[in-house]
DSSP file (Angstrom, degrees, kcal/mol; ACC not computed):
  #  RESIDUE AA STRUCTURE BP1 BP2  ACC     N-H-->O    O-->H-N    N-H-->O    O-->H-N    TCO  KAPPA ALPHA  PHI   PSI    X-CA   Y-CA   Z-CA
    1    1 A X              0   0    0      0, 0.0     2,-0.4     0, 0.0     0, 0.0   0.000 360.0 360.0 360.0 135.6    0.0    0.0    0.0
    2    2 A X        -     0   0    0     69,-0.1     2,-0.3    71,-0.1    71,-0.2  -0.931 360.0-154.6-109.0 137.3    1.1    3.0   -0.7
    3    3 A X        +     0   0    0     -2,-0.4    71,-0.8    69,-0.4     2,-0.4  -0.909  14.4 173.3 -99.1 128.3    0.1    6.7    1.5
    4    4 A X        -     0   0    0     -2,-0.3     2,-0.5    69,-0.1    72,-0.1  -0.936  15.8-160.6-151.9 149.1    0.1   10.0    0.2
    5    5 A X  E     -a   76   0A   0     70,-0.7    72,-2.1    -2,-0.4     2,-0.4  -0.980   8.0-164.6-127.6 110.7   -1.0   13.2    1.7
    6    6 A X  E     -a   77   0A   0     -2,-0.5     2,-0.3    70,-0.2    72,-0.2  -0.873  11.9-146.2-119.0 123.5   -1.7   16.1   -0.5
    7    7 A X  E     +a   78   0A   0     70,-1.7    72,-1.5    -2,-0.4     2,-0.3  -0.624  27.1 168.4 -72.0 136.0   -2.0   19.4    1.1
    8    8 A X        -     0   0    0     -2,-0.3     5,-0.2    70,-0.1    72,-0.0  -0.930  42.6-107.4-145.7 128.1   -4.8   21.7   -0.8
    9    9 A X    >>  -     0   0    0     -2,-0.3     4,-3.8     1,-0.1     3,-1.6  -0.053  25.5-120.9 -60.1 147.4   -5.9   24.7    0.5
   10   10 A X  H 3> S+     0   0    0      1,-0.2     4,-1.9     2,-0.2     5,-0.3   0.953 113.8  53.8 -42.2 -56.8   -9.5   24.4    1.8
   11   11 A X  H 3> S+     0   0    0      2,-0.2     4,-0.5     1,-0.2    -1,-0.2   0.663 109.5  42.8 -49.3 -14.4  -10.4   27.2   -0.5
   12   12 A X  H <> S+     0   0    0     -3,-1.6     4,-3.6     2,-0.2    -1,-0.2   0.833 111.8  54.2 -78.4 -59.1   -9.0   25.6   -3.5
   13   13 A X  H >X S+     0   0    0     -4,-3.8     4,-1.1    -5,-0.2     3,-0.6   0.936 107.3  54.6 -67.9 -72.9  -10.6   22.0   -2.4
   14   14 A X  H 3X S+     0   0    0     -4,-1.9     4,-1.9     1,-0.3    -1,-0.2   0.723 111.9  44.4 -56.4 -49.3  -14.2   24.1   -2.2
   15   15 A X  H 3X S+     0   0    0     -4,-0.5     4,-1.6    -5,-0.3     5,-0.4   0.991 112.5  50.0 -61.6 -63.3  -13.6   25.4   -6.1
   16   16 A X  H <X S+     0   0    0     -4,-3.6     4,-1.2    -3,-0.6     5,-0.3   0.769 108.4  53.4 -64.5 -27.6  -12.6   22.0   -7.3
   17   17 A X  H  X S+     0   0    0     -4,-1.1     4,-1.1     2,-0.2    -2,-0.2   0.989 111.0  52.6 -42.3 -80.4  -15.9   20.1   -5.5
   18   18 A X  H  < S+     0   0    0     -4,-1.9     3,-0.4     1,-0.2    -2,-0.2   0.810 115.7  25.7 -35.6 -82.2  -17.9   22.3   -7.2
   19   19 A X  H >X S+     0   0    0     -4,-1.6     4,-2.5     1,-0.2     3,-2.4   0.932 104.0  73.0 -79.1 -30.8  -17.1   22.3  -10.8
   20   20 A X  H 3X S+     0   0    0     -4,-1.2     4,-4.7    -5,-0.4     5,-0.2   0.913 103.7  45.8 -43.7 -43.8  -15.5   18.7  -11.4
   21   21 A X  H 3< S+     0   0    0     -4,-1.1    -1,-0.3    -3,-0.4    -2,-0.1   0.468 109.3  52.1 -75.3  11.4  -19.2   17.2  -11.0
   22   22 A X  H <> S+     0   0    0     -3,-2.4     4,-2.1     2,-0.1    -1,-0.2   0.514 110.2  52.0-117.4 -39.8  -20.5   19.8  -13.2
   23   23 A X  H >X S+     0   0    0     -4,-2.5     4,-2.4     1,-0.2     3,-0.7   0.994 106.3  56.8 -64.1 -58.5  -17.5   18.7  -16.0
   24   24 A X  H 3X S+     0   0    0     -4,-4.7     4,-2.8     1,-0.3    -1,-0.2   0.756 104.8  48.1 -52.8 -31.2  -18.4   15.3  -15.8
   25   25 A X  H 34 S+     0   0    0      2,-0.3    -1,-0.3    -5,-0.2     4,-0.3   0.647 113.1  39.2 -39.8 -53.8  -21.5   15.7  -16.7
   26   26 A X  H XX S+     0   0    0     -4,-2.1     4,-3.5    -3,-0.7     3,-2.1   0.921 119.9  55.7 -65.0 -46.6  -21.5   17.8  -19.6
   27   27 A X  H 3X S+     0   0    0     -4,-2.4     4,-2.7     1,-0.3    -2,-0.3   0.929 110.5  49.5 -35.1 -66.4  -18.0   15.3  -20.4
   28   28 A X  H 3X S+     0   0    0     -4,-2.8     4,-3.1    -5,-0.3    -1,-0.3   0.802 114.8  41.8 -29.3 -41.7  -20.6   12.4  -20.0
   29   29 A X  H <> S+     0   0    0     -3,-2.1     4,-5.8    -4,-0.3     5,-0.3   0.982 110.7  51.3 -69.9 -59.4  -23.1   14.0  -22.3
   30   30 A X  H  X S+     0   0    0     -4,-3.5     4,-1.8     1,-0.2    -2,-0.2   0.919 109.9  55.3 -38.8 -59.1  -21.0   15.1  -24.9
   31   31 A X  H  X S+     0   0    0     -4,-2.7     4,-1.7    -5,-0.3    -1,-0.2   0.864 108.6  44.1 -26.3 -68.4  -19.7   11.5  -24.8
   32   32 A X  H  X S+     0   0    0     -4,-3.1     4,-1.3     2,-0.2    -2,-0.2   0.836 106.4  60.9 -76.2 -24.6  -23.2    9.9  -25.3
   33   33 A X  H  X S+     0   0    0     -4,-5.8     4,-0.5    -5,-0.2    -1,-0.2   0.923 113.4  40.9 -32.1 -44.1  -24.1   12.4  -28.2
   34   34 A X  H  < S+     0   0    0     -4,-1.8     4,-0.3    -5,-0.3    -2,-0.2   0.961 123.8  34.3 -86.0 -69.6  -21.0   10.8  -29.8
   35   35 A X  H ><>S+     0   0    0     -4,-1.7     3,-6.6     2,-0.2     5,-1.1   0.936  97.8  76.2 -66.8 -60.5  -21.6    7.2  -28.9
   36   36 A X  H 3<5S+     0   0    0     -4,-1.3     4,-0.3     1,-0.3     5,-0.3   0.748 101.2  45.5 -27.6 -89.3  -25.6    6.8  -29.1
   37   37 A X  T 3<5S+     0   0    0     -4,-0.5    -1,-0.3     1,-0.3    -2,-0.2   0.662 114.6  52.2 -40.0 -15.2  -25.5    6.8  -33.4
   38   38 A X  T < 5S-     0   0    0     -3,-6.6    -1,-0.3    -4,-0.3    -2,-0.1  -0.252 112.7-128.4-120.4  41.5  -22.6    4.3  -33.2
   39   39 A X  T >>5 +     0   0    0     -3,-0.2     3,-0.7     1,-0.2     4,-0.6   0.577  69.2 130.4   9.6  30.0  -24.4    2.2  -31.0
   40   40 A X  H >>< +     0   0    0     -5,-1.1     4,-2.6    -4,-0.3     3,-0.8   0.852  61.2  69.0 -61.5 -26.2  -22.1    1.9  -28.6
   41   41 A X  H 34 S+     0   0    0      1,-0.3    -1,-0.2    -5,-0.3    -5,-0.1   0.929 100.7  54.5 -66.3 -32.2  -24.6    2.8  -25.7
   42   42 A X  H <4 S+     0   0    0     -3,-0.7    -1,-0.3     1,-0.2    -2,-0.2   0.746 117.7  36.0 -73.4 -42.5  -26.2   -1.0  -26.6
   43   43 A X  H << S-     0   0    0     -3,-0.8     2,-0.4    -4,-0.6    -1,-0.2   0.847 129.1   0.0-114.6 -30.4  -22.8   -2.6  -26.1
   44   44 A X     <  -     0   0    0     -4,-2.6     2,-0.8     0, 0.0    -1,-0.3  -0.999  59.8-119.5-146.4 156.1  -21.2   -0.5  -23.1
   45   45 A X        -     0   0    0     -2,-0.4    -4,-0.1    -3,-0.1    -3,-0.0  -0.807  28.0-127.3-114.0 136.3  -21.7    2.2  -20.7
   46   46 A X        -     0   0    0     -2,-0.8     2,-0.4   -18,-0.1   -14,-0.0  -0.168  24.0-163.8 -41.7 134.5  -19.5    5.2  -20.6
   47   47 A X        -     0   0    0      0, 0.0    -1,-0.0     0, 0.0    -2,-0.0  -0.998  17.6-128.3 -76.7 120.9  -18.0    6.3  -17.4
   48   48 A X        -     0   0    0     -2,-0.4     2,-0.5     1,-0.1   -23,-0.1  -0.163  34.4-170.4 -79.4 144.1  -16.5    9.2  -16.5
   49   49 A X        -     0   0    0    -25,-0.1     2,-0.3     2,-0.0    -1,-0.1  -0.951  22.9-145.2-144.9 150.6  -13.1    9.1  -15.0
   50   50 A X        -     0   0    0     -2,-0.5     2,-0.3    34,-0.0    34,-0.0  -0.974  10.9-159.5-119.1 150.2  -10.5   10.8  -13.4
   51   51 A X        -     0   0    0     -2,-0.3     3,-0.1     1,-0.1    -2,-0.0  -0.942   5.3-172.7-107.7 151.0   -6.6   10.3  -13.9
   52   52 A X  S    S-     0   0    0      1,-0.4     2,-0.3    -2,-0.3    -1,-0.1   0.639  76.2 -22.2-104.0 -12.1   -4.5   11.4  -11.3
   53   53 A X  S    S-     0   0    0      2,-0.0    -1,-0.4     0, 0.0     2,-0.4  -0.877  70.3-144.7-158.5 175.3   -1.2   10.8  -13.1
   54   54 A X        -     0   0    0     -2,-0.3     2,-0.7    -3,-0.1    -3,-0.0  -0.992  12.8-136.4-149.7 158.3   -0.3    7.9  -16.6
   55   55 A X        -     0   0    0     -2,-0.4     3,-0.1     1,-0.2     4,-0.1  -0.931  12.1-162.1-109.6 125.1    2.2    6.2  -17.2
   56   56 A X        -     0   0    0     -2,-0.7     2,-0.4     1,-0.3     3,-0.2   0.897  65.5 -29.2-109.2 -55.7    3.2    6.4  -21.1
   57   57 A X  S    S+     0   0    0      1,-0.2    -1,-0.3     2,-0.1     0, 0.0  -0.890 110.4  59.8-153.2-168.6    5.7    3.1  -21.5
   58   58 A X     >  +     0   0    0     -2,-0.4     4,-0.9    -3,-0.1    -1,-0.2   0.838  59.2 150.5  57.0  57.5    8.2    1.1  -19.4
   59   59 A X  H  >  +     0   0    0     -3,-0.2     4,-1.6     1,-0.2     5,-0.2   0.780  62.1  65.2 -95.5  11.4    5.3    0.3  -17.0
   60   60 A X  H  > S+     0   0    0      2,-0.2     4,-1.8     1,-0.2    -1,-0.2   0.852 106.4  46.2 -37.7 -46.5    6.9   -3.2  -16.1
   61   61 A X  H  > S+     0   0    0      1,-0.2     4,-1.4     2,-0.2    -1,-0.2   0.747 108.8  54.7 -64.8 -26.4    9.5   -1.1  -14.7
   62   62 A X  H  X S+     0   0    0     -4,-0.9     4,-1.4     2,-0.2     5,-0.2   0.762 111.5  40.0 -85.5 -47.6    7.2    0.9  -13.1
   63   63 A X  H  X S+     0   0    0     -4,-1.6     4,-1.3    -5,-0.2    -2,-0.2   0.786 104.9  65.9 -77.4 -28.5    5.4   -1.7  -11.4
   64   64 A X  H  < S+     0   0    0     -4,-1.8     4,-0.4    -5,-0.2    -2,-0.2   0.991 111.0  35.5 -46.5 -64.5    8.4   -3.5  -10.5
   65   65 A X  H >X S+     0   0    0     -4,-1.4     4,-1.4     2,-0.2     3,-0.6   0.862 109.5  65.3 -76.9 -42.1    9.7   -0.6   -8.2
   66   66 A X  H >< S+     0   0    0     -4,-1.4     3,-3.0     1,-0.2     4,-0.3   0.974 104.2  56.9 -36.7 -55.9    6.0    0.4   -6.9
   67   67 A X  G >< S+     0   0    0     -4,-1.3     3,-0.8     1,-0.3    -1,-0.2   0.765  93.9  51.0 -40.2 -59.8    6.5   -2.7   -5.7
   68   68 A X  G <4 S+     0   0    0     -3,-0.6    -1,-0.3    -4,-0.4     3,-0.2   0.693 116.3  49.1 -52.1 -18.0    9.5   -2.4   -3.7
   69   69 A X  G << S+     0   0    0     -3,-3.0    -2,-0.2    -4,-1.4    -1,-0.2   0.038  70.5 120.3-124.8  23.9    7.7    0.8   -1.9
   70   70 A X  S <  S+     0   0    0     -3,-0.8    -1,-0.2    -4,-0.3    -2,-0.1   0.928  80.2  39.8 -46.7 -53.6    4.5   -0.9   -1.3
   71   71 A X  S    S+     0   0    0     -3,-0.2    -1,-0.2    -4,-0.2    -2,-0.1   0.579  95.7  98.8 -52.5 -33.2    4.9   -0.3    2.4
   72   72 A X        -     0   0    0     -3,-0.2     2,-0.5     1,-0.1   -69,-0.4  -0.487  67.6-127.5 -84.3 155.4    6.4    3.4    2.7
   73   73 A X        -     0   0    0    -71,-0.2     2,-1.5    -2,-0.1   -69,-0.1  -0.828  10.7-160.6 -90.8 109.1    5.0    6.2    3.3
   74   74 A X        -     0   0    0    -71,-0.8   -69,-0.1    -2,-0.5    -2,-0.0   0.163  41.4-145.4 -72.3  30.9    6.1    9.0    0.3
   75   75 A X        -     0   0    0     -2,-1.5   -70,-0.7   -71,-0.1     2,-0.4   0.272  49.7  -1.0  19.0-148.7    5.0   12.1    3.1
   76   76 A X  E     -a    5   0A   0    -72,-0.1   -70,-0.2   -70,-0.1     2,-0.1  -0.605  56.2-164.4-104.1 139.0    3.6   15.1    2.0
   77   77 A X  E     -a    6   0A   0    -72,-2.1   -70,-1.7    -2,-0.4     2,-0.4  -0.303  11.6-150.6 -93.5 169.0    2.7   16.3   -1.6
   78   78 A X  E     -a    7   0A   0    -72,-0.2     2,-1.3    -2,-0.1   -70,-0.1  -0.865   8.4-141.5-145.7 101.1    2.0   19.6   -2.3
   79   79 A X        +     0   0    0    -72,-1.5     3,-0.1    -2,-0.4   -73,-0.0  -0.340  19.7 176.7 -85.4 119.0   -0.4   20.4   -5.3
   80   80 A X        +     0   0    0     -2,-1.3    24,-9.9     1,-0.2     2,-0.4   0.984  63.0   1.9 -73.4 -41.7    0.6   23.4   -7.3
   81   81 A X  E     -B  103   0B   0     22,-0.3     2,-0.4    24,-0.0    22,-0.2  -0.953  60.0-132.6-142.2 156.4   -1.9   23.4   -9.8
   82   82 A X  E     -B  102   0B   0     20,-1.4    20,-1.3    -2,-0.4     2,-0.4  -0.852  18.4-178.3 -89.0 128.9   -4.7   21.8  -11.0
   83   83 A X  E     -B  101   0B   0     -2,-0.4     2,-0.5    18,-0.2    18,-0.2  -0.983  16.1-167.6-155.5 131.5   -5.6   20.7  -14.4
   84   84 A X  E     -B  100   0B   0     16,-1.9    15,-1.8    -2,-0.4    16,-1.0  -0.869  26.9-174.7-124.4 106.8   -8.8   18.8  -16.1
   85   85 A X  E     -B   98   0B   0     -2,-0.5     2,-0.3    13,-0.2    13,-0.2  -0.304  17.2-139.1-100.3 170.0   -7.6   17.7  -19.7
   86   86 A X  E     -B   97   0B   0     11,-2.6    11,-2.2    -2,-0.1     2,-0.9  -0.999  10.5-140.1-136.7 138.9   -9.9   16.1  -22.3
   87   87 A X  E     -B   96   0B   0     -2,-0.3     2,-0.4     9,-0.2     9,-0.2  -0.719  12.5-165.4-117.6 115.5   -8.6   13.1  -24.5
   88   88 A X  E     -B   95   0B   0      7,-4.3     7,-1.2    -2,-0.9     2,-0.4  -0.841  10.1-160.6 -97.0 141.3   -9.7   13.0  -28.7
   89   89 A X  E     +B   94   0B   0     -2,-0.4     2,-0.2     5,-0.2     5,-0.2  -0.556  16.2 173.3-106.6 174.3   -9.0    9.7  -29.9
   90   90 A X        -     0   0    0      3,-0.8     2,-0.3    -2,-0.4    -2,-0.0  -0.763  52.2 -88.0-179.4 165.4   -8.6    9.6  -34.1
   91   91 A X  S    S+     0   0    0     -2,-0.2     3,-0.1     1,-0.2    -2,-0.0   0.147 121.2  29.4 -86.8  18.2   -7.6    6.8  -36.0
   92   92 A X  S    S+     0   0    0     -2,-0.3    -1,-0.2     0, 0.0    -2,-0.1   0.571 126.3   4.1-117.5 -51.8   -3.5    7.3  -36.0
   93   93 A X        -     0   0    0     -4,-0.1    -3,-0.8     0, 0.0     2,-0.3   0.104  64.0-113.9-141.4-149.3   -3.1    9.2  -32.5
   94   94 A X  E     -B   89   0B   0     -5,-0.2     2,-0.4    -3,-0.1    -5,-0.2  -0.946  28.1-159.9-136.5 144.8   -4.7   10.5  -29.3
   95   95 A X  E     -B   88   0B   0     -7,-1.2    -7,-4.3    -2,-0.3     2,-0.5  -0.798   2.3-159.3-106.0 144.7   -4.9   14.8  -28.5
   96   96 A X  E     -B   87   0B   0     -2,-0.4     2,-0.4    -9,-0.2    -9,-0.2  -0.953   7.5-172.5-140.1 137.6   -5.3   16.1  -25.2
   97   97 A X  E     -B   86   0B   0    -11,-2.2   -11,-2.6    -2,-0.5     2,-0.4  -0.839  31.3-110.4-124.3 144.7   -6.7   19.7  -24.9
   98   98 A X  E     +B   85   0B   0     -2,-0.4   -13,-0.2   -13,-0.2     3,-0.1  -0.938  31.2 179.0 -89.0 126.3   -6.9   21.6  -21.4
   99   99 A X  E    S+     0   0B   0    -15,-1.8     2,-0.4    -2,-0.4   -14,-0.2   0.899  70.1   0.2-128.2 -77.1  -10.5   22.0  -20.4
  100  100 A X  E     -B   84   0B   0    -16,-1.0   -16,-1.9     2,-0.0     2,-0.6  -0.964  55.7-165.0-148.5 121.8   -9.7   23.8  -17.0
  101  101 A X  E     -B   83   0B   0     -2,-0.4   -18,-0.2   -18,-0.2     2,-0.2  -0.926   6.8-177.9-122.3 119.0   -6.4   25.0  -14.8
  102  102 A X  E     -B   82   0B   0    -20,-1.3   -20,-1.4    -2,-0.6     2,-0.6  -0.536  13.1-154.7-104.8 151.0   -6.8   25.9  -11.3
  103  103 A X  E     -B   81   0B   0    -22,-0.2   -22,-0.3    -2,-0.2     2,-0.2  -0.983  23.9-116.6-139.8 119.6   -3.5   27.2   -9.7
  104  104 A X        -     0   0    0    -24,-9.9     2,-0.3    -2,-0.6   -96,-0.0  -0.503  18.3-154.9 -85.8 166.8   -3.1   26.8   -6.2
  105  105 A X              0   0    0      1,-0.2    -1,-0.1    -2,-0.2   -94,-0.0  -0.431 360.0 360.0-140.4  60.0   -2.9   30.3   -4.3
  106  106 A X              0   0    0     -2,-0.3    -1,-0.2   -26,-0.0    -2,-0.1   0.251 360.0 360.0 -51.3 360.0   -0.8   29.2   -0.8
């Protein structure tokens, strides 16, 4: 198991409550506008998701060493900014566009 503590000011945390469930939501919609003609809703249903970080390649390696630090505690993070990206798929790549960036104001 891994522990992490991320300090965000209370005001910060209040802003981000707010609008994230109001982004998923339209995300969500937008989504089934898009799917619904391509009959995807028949064969799955969208979820909405959050990443907090990805891992782009070597993740053998990457799990390997999570591994060793299963047990520690990594103290305390400190989040500078905030950022809610949106991911376009298209048939050679994927784009990611920034939706919303929140800055934290310590």
């Amino acid at each position: 198991m891994i522990n992490f503590n991320i300090k965000i000011s209370s005001h910060n945390l209040q802003i981000i409550s707010k609008i994230i469930p109001t982004l998923l939501k339209k995300l969500n919609k937008n989504v089934e506008k898009t799917l619904i003609p391509l009959n995807f809703s028949a064969i799955i249903q969208f979820k909405t998701q959050i990443s907090g970080f990805r891992i782009k390649n070597k993740i053998k390696n990457t799990i390997d060493m999570s591994d060793d630090f299963r047990i520690n505690n990594f103290g305390v993070q400190e989040i500078t900014n905030f950022k809610l990206k949106q991911s376009v798929f298209n048939s050679k790549d994927v784009l990611y566009f920034d939706l919303m960036e929140k800055k934290n104001e310590l």
